[in-house]
N, C-alpha and C positions, 0 to 999 in steps of 0.2 A: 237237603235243607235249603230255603230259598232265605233269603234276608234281603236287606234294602230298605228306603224310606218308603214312610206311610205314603200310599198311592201311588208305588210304581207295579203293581198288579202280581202283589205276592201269593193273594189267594186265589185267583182269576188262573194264573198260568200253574199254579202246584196242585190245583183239583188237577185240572187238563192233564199235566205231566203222569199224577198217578193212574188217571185213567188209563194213559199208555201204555203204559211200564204193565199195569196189572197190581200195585201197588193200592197201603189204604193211606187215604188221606187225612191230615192233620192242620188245623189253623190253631194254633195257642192263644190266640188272643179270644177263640168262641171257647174254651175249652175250660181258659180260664174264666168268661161271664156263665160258663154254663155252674163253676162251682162256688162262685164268688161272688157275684151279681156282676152290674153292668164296667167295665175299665170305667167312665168319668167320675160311677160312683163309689168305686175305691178311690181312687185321687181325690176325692171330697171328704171321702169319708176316715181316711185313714193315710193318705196322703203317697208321695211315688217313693218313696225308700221301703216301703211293705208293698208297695205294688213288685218292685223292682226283685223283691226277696221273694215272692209267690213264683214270678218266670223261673226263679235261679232251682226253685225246687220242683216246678215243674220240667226243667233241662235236663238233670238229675233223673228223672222217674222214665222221660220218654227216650234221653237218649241208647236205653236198654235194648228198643225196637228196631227191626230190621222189617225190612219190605213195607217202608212206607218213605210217604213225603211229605214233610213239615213248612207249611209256610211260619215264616216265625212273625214278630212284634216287630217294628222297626229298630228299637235298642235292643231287643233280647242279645244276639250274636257279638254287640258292640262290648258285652262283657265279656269279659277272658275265664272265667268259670264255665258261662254255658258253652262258651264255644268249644272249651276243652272237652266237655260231655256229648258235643254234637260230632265234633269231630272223632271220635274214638272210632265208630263203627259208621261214619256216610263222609260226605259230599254236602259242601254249602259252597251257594252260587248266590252271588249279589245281583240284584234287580237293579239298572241303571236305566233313568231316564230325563230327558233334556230339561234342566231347572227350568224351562218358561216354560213347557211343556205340563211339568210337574206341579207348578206355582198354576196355572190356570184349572187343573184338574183336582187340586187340593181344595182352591175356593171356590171350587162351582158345587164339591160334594155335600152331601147332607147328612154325612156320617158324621157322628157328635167326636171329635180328638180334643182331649184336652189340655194337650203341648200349644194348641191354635186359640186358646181361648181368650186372646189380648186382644186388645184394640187395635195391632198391626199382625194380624197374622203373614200378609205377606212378607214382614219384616223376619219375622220367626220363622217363618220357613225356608230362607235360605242363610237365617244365621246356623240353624241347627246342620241344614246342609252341607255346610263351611267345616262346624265341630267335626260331624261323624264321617266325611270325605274319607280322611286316611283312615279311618275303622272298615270301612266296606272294600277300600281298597285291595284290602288283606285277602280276599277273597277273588275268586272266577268272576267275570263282571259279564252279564246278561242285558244287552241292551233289548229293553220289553219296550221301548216306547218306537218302533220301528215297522213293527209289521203287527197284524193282528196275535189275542192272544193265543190262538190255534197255531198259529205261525212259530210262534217266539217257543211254546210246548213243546212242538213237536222236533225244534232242533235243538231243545235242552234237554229231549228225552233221549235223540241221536246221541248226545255228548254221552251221554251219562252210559249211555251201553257200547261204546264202540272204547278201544282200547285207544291209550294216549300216547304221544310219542312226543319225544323231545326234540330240541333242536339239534344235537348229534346225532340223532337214529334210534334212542332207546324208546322200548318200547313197554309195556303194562297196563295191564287191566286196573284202573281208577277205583280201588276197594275201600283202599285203607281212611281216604276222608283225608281232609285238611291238615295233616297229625301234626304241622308245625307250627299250626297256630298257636301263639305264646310262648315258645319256648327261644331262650336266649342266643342271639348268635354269636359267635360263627355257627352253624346246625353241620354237626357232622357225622355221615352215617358209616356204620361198620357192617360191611356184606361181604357177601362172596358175588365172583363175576357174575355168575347165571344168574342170581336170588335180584341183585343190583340191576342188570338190562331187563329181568321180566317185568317187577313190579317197583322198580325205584320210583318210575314219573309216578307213581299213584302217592305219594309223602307229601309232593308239592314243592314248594321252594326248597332247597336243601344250601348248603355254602360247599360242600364238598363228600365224595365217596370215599371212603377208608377198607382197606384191605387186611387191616389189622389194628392191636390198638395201642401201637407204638405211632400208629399213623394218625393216633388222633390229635396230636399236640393241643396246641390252645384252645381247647373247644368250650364255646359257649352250652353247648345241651348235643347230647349224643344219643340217635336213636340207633338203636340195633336190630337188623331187619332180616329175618330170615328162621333159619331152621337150629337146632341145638349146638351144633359147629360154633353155630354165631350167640346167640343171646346165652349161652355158657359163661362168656367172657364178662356178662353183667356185676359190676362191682359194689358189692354191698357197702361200702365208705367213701363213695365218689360225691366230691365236690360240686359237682356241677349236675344241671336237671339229667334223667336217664330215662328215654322213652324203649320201649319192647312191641316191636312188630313181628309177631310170632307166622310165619308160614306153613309150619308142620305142627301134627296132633303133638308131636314127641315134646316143643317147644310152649306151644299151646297149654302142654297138660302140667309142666314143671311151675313150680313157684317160684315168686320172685320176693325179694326184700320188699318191704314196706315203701319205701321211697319212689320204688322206681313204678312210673303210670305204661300198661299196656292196653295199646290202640286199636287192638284188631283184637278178636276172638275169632275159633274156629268156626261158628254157627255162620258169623256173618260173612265170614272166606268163603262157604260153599254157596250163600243164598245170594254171590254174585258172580259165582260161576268159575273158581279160583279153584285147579286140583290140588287137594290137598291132601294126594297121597304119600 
């Protein structure tokens, strides 16, 4: 999933990306004029809080798909709904690009946005820039204003297929998507040693690994990550948010309570290359 402000070349570089990958490509913002008519003329017509509720239900329906690439809306991702839907089963990377850079590229275009429709638009475009700063933050940051967009593709398709590693040495295949967006900290995860070095970096930020769950003391939101051993421990009366990163069919295939959200499914464990024997 790509995100970032209007004009840092979300659709430009997420065609290209898919191209690479083998991947089908998605813009939400065509997807939604193709069922809706044109975005300024929902903003006219029915105003941005039904604009805003149309993305949130189209987040919901796509983020179900595997093997594609979503360029999104500049606010879509800034919501903590769709991100939680985008994040389940991918990867979102923020599109950054140099505010003067950005501000002469917005008002030279001819694309109708109707956030720009003041009588200061350059004033508007770097108030909103200021707003949404720490929202895109949250995300992998993609500097697209650097090289061309063939350029900038083709080393965000590298990221996406090469396995990550952290600053101690661990190491994992990048599956599971952003799974901590939103969730309260301290974030603390309950694994086993192997489950934790293979595929821990792929969660993202975490505050700490736990070994057990006497180890999880004050925890703001606990994912449990692994195989039945691990998400066994899932507790149906827990106080605090409980995410499920299942890595075996065994964990995969059990239910969970109502409360608790899981991030990964099996289908999408294999269609990035994750054995899930």
């Amino acid at each position: 999933m790509l995100t970032g402000f209007m004009g840092t070349g979300k659709s430009t570089v997420g065609r290209r990306v898919a191209k690479t990958l083998g991947f089908a490509w998605i813009d939400t913002d065509r997807i939604i004029e193709e069922r809706h008519g044109s975005i300024p003329e929902i903003f006219a017509r029915a105003g941005e809080t039904v604009f805003r509720g149309i993305e949130r239900n189209l987040a919901a329906e796509l983020s179900t798909r595997t093997r594609h690439v979503f360029s999104t809306g500049g606010r879509m991702l800034l919501d903590a709904e769709n991100t939680r839907a985008f994040s389940a089963t991918g990867r979102i990377f923020s599109l950054v690009v140099d505010p003067d850079v950005l501000v002469a590229r917005l008002l030279q275009s001819k694309t109708p946005r109707p956030l720009l429709a003041g009588t200061d638009p350059e004033g508007t475009i770097r108030k909103l820039l200021a707003e949404r700063q720490s929202g895109y933050a949250r995300f992998a940051q993609v500097r697209s204003g650097l090289g061309s967009p063939d350029t900038v593709a083709a080393s965000l398709a590298k990221t996406v297929q090469e396995p990550t590693e952290t600053s101690d040495g661990r190491r994992g295949v990048a599956v599971l998507g952003d799974a901590t967006s939103g969730l309260a900290a301290p974030i603390v995860v309950v694994s086993d040693a192997t489950v934790a070095d293979l595929h821990g970096p792929s969660l993202g930020p975490v505050d700490r690994f736990a070994s057990s769950e006497a180890d999880v003391g004050a925890a703001g939101s606990i994912i449990y990550l692994g195989g039945m051993s691990v998400t066994a421990r899932v507790q149906g009366d827990a106080t605090v948010p409980q995410v499920v990163a299942p890595t075996t069919p065994s964990a995969m295939d059990r239910s969970y309570p109502a409360n608790v959200r899981v991030i990964a499914d099996l289908a999408s464990l294999q269609t990035r290359g994750i054995d899930t024997r």
